[in-house]
C-alpha atoms as an extended CHARMM CRD file, in Angstrom:
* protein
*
       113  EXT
         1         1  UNK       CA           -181.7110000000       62.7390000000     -183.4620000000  PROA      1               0.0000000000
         2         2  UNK       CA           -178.3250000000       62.7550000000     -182.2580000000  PROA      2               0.0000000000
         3         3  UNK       CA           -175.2350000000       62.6230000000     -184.5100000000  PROA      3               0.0000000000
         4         4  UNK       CA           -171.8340000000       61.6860000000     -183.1340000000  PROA      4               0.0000000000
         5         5  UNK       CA           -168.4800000000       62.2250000000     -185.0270000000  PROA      5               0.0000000000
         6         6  UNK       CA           -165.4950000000       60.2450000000     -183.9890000000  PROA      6               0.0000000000
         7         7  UNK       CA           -162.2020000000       61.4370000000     -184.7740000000  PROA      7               0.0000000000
         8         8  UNK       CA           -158.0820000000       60.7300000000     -183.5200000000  PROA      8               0.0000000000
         9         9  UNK       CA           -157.6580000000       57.4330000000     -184.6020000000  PROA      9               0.0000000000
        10        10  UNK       CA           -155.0020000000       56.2040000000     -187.1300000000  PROA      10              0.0000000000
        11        11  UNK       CA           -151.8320000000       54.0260000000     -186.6770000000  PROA      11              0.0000000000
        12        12  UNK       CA           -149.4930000000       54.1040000000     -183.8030000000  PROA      12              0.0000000000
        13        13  UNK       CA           -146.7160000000       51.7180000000     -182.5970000000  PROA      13              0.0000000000
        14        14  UNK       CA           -146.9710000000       49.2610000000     -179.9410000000  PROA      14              0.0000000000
        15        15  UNK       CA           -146.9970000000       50.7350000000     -176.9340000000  PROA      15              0.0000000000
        16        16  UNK       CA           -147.7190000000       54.1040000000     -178.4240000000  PROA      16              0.0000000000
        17        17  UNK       CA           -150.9150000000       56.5000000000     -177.6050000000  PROA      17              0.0000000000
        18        18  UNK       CA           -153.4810000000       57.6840000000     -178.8880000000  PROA      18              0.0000000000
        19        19  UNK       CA           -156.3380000000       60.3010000000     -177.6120000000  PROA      19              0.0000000000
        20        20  UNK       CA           -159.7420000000       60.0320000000     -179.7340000000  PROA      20              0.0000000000
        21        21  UNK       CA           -162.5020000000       62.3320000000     -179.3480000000  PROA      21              0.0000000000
        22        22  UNK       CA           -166.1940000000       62.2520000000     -180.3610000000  PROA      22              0.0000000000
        23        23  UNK       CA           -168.5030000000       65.1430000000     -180.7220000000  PROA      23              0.0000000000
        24        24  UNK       CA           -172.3420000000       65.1040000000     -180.2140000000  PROA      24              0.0000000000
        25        25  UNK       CA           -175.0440000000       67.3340000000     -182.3480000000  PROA      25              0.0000000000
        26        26  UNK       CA           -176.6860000000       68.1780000000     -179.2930000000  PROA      26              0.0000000000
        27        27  UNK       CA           -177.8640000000       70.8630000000     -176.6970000000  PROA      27              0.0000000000
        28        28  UNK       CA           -178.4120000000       68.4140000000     -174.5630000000  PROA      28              0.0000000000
        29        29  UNK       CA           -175.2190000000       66.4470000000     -174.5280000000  PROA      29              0.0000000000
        30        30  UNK       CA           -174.4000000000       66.8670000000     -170.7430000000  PROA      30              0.0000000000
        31        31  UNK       CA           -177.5510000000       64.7370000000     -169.4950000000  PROA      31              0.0000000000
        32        32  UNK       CA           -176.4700000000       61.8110000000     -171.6480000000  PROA      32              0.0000000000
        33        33  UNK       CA           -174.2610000000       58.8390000000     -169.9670000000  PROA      33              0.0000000000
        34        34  UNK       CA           -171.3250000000       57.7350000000     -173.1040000000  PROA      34              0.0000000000
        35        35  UNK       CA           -169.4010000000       55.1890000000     -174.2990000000  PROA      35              0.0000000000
        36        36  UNK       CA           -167.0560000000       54.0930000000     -176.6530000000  PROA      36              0.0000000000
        37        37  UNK       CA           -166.9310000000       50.4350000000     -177.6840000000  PROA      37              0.0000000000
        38        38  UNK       CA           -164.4770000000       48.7960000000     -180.0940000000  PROA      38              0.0000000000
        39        39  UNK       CA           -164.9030000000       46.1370000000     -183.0440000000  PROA      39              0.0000000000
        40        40  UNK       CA           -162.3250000000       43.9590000000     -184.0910000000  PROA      40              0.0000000000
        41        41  UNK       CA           -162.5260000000       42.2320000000     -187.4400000000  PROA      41              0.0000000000
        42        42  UNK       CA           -164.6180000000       38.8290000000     -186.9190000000  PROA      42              0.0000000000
        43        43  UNK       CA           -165.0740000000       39.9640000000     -183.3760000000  PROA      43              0.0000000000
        44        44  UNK       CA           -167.9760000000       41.2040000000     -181.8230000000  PROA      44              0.0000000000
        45        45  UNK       CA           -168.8980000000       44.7330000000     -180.6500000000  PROA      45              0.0000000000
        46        46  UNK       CA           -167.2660000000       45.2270000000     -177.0540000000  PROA      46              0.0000000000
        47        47  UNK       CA           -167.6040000000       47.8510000000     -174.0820000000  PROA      47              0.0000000000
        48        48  UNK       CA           -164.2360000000       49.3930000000     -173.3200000000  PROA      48              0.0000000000
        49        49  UNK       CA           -165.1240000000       52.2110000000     -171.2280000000  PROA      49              0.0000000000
        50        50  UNK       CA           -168.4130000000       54.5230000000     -169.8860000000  PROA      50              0.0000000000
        51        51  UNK       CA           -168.4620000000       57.5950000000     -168.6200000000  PROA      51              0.0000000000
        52        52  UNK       CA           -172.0310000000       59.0090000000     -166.3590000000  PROA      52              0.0000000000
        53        53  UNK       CA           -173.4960000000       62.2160000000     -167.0220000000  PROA      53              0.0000000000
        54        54  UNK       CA           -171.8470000000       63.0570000000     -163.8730000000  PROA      54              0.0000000000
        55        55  UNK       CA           -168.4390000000       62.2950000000     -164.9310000000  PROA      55              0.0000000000
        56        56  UNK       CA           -167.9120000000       58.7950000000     -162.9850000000  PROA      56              0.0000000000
        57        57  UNK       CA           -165.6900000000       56.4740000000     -165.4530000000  PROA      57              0.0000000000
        58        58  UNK       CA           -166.4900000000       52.9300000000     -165.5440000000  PROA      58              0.0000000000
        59        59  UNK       CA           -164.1160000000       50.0060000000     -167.5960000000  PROA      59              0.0000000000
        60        60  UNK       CA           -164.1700000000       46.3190000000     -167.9520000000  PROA      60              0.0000000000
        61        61  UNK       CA           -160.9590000000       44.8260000000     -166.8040000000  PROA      61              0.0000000000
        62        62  UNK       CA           -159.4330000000       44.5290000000     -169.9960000000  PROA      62              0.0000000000
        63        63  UNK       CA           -158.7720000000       47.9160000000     -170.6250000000  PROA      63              0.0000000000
        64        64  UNK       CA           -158.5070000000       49.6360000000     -166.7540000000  PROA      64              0.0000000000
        65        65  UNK       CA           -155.2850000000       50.9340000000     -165.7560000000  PROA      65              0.0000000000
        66        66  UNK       CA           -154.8430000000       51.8910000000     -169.9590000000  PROA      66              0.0000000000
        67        67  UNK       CA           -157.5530000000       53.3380000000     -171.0910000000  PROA      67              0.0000000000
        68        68  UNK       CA           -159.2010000000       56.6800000000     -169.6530000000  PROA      68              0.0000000000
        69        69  UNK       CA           -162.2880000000       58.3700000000     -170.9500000000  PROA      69              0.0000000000
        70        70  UNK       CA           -163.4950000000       61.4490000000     -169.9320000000  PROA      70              0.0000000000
        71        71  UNK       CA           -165.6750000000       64.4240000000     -170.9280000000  PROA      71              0.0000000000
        72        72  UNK       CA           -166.3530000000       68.0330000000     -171.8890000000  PROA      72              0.0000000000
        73        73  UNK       CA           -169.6320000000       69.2030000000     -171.6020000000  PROA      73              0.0000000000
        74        74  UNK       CA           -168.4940000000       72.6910000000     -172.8240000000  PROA      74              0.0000000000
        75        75  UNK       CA           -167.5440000000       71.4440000000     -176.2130000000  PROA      75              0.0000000000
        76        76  UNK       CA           -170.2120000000       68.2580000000     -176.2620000000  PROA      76              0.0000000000
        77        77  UNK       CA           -167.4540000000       66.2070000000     -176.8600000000  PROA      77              0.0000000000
        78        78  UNK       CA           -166.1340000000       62.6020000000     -175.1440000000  PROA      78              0.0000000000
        79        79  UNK       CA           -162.6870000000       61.3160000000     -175.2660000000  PROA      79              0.0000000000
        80        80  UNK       CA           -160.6580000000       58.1770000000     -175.0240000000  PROA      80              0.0000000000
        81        81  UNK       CA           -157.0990000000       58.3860000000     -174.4910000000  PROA      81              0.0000000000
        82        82  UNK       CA           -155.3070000000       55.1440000000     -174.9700000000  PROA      82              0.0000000000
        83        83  UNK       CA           -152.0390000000       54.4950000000     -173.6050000000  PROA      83              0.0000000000
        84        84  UNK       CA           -149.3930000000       51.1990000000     -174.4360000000  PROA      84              0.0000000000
        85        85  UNK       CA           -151.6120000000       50.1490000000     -177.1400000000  PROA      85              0.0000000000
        86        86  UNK       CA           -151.1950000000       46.6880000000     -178.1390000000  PROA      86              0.0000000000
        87        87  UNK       CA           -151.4870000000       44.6910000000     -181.5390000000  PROA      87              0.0000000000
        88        88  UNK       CA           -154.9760000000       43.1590000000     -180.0040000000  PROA      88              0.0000000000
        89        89  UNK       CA           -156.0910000000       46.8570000000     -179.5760000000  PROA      89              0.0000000000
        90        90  UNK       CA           -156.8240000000       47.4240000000     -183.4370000000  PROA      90              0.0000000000
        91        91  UNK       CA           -160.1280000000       47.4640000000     -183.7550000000  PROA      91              0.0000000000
        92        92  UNK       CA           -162.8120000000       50.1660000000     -185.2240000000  PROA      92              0.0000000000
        93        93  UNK       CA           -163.9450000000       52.3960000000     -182.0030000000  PROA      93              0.0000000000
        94        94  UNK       CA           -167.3520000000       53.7140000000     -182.1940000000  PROA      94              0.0000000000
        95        95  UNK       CA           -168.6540000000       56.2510000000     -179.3350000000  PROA      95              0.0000000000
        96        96  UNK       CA           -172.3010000000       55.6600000000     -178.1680000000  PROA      96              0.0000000000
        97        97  UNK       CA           -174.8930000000       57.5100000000     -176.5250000000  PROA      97              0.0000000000
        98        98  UNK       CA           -175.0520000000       54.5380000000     -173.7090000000  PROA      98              0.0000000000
        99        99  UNK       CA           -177.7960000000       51.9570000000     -173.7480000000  PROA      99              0.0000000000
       100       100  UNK       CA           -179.0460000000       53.7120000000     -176.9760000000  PROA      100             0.0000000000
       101       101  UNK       CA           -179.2660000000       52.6790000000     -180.6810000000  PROA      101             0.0000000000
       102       102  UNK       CA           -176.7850000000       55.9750000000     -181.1070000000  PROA      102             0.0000000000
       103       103  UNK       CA           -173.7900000000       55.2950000000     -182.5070000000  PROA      103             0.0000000000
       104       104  UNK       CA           -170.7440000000       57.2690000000     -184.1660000000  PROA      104             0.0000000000
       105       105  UNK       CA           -169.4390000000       56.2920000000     -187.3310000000  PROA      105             0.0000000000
       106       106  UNK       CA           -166.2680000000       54.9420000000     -186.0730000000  PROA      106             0.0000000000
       107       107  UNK       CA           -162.7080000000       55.6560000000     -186.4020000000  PROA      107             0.0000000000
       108       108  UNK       CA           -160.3050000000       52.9760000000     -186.8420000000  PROA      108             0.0000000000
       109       109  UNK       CA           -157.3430000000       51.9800000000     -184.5070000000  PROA      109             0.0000000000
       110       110  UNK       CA           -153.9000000000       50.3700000000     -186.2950000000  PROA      110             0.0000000000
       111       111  UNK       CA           -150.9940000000       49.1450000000     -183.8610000000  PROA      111             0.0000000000
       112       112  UNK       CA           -148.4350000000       47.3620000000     -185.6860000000  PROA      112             0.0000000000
       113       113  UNK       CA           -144.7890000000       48.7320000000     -186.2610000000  PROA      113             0.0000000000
């Protein structure tokens, strides 16, 4: 079973950044297509960003052009780095073994001043 560790969020400013990362307990990490979603209170889960096992990036319109997630196979690690985060970007982000039931425990996302 594969355990995933989120870590980097916190609070930031408007239009501040912020780089999260998410580790995988696995050998086997480079084979596996990622993702991180995000959770807003009283929202529903979304997809903000997918990365293959190849490296090809994918995003939903909402978040392309400010969001860019990427991938070390060496460390078994994914990242999200988030630039001129908004107020609606608070949410809990969780990273996710794509199409899978594998989720991180999340780490939560504050922009307010």
């Amino acid at each position: 079973q594969v355990q995933l560790v989120e870590s980097g969020g916190g609070l930031v400013q408007p239009g501040g950044s912020l780089r999260l990362s998410c580790t995988a307990s696995t050998t086997r990490f480079s084979i596996y297509p990622m993702a991180w979603y995000r959770q807003a209170p009283g929202k529903r889960r979304e997809l903000v960003a997918t990365i293959t096992s190849g490296g090809s990036p994918n995003y939903p319109d909402s978040v392309k052009g400010q969001f860019t997630i990427s991938r070390d196979n060496s460390k078994n690690a994914v990242y999200l780095q988030m630039n001129n985060l908004k107020p609606e970007d608070a949410a809990v982000y969780y990273c996710n073994v794509f199409t899978t039931s594998t989720w991180g425990q999340g780490t939560p996302v504050t922009v307010s001043s």
